[in-house]
C-alpha positions as CSV (number, residue, x, y, z in Angstrom):
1,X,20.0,-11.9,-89.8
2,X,23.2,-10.4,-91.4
3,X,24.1,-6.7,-91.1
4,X,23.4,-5.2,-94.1
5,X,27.1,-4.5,-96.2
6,X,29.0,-1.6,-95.5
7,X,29.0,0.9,-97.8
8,X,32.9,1.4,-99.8
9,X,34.1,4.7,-99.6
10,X,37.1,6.0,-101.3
11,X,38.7,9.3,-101.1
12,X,37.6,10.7,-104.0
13,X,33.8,9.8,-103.5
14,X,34.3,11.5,-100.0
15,X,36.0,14.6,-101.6
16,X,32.9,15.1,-103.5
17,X,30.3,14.7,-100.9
18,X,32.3,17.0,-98.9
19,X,32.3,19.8,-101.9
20,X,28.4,19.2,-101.5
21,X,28.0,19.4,-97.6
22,X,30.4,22.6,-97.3
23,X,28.8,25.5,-96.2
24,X,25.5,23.4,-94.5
25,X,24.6,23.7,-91.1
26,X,26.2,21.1,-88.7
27,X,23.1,19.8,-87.9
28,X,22.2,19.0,-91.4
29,X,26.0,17.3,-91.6
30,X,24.9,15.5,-88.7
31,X,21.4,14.3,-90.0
32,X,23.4,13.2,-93.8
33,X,26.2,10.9,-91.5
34,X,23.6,9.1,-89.1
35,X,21.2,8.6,-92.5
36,X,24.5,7.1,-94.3
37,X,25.5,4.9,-91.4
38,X,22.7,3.8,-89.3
39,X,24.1,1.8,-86.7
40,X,27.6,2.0,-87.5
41,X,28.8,5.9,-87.1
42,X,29.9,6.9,-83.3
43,X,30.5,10.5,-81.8
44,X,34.6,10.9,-80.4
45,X,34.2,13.8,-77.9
46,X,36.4,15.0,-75.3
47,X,33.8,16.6,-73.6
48,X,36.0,19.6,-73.5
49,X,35.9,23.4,-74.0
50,X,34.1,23.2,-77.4
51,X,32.1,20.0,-76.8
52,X,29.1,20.6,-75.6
53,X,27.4,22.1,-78.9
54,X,28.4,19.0,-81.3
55,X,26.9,16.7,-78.4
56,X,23.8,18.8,-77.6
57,X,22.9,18.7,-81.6
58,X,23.6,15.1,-81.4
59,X,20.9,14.7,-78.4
60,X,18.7,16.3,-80.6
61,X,19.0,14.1,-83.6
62,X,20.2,10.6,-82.0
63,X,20.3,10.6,-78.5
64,X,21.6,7.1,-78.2
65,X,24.3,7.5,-80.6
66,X,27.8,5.7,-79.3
67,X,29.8,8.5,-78.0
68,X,33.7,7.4,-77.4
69,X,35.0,9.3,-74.6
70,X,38.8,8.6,-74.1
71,X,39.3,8.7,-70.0
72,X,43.3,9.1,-70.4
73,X,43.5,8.4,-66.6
74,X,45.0,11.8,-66.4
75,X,42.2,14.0,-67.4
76,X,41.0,16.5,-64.9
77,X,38.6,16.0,-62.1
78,X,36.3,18.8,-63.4
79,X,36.4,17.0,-67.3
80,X,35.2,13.9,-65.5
81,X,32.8,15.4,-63.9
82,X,31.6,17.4,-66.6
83,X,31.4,14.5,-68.7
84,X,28.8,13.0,-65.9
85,X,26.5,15.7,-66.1
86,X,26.5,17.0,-69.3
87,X,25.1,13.7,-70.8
88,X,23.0,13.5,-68.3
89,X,21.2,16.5,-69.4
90,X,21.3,16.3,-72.8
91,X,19.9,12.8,-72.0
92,X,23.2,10.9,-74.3
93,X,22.7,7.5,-72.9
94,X,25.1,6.0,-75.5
95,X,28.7,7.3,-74.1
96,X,31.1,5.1,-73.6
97,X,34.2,5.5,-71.4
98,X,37.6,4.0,-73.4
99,X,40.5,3.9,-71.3
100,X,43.8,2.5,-71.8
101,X,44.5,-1.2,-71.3
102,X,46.4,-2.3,-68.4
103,X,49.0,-4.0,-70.1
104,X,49.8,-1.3,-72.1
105,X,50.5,1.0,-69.0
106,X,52.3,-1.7,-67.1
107,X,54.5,-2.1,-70.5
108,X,55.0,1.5,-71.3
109,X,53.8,3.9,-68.8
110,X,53.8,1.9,-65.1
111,X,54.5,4.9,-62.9
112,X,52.2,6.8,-65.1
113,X,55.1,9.8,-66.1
114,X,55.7,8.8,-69.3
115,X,54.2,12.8,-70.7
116,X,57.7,14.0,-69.5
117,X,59.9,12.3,-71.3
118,X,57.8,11.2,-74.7
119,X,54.6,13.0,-74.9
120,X,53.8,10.7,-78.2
121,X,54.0,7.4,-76.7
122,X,51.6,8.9,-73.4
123,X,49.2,10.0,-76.2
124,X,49.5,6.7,-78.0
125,X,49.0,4.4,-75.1
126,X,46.3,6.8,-73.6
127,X,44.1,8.0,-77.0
128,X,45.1,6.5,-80.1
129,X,45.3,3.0,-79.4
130,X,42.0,2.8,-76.9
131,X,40.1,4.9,-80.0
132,X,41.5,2.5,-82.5
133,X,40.3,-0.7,-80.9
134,X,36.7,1.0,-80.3
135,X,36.5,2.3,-84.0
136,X,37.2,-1.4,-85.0
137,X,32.9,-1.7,-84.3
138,X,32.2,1.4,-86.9
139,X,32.7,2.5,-90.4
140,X,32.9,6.1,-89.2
141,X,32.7,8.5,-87.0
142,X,31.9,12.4,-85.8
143,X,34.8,14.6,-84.8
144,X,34.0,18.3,-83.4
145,X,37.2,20.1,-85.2
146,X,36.8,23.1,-87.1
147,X,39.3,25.1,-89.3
148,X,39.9,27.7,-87.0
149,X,41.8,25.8,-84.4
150,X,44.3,26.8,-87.5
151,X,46.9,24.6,-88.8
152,X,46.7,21.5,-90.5
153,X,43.0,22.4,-89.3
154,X,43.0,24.9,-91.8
155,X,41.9,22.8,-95.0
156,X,39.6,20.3,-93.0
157,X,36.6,19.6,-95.0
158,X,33.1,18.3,-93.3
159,X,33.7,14.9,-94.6
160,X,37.2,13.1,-96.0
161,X,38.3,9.6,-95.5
162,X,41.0,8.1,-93.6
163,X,42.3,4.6,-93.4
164,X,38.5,3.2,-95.1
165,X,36.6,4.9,-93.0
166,X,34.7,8.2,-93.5
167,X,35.1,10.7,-90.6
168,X,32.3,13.5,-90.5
169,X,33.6,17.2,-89.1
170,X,30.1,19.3,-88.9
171,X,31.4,21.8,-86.9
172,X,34.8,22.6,-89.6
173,X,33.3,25.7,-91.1
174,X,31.9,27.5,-87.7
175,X,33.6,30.0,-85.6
176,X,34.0,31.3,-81.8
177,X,31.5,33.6,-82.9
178,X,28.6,31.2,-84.3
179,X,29.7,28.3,-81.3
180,X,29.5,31.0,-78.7
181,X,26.2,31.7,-79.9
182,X,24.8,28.3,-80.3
183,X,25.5,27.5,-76.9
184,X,24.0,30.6,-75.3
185,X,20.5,30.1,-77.3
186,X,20.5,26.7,-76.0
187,X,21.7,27.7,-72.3
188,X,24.2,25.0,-72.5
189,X,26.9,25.0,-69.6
190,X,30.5,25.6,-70.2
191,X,33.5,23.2,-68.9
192,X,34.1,24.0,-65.5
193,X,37.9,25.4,-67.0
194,X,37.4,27.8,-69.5
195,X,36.2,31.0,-66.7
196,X,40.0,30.5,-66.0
197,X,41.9,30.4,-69.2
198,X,41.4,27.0,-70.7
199,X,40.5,27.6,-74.6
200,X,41.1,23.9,-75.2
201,X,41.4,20.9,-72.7
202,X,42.8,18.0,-72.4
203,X,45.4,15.6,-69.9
204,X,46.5,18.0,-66.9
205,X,49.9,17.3,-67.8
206,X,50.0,18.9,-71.0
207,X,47.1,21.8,-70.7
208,X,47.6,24.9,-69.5
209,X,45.2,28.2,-70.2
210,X,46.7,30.7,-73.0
211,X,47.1,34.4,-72.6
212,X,45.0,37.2,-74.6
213,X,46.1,36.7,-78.4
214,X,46.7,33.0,-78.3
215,X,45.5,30.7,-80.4
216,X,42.9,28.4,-78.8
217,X,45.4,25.6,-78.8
218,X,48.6,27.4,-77.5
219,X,47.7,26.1,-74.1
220,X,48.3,22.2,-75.0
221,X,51.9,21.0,-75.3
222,X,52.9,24.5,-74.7
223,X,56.8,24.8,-75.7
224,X,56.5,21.4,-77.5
225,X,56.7,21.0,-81.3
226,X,52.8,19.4,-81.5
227,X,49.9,20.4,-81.6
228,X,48.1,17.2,-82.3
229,X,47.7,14.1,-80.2
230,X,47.9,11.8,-83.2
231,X,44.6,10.4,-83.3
232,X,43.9,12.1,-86.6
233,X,47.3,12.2,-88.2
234,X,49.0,8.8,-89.3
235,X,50.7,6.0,-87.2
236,X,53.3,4.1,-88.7
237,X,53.5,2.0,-85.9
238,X,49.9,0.7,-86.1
239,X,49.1,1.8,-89.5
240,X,47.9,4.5,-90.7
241,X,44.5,5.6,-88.2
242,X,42.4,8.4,-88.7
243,X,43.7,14.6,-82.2
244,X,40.7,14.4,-80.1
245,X,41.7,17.8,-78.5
246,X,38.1,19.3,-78.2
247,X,36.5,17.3,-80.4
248,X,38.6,15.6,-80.5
């Protein structure tokens, strides 16, 4: 039996549908992207410092919705282990673990250093090119950024559309506040890093905690000119492909 067509999506229909989701709740966000794309929408989490209320709401609503998890090879130990238990008690039995080919790090990155000396090409090889060979099976997908991580994060809406495919943001419109909240009423448990600084996590490398007064991002590529990793800004080299950060 064929797969039913894939619906065609063009930025302007997904500028309106975002006008018309702004301002809902991210679980109803949620609801209107798995109804739109049954069987072909997947989760990208990071399972990092803001992750665990966009995956908990996902339990709720599809607990056996693909969830890509990029395992960099450089994350650290407590992310790992975090990821472990946290879907196991939210009961996600759909995450998958994408990881970076080993032709790609014997070409590019063999002694695994490559972060000091071109922190681009160690996020390529590491995130964007594992996430765009896994989003070659979907038409979209869920990322867990919100406008105040600031910058070009500023104007995201909860739906927009990048390289034909739609990407859903539930949680754009929330704050600290209303994600702090969330995850207390729901008892969920924090990453293992944030009691010690980390507002956002990500490779060891490049993550460090900020100070009191810092944006939540400061603290990755610290002293660096990016803030993204560059799975949601353009690639010339690959073509243009919809930062996984927390939520990518």
């Amino acid at each position: 039996m064929n797969a039913p067509a894939s619906p065609v999506v063009t930025q302007n229909v997904a500028a309106r549908t975002a006008a018309a989701l702004r301002g809902r709740h991210p679980s109803e966000v949620l609801g209107d992207a798995l109804a739109r794309f049954p069987g072909r929408i997947a989760l990208v989490s990071s399972f990092g410092a803001e992750s665990a209320v966009l995956l908990h709401m996902v339990s709720r609503l599809e607990p056996s919705l693909p969830v890509l998890f990029l395992d960099t090879g450089q994350l650290f130990a407590q992310t790992l282990d975090y990821r472990r238990s946290l879907a196991a008690r939210l009961g996600l039995t759909g995450v998958r673990d994408l990881r970076p080919t080993f032709a790609d790090l014997s070409l590019t990155d063999s002694q695994g250093v490559l972060w000091r000396t071109d922190t681009d090409a160690c996020c390529h090889v590491r995130k964007v090119a594992p996430l765009e060979r896994a989003l070659g099976d979907f038409d979209a997908w869920i990322t867990g950024r919100k406008r105040f991580h600031g910058g070009a994060r500023l104007r995201l809406a909860e739906e927009e559309e990048v390289a034909g495919k739609v990407k859903f943001n539930p949680l754009a419109g929330w704050t600290r506040v209303e994600l702090g909240a969330y995850a207390a009423a729901h008892d969920l448990p924090a990453h293992p890093l944030t009691p010690y600084g980390y507002a956002s996590v990500g490779c060891w490398p490049c993550t460090q905690p900020v100070t009191a007064g810092e944006d939540v991002r400061a603290g990755r590529w610290s002293g660096l000119d990016k803030t993204e990793c560059g799975i949601h800004t353009p690639n010339p080299a690959s073509g243009p492909l919809v930062d996984l950060g927390d939520g990518l």
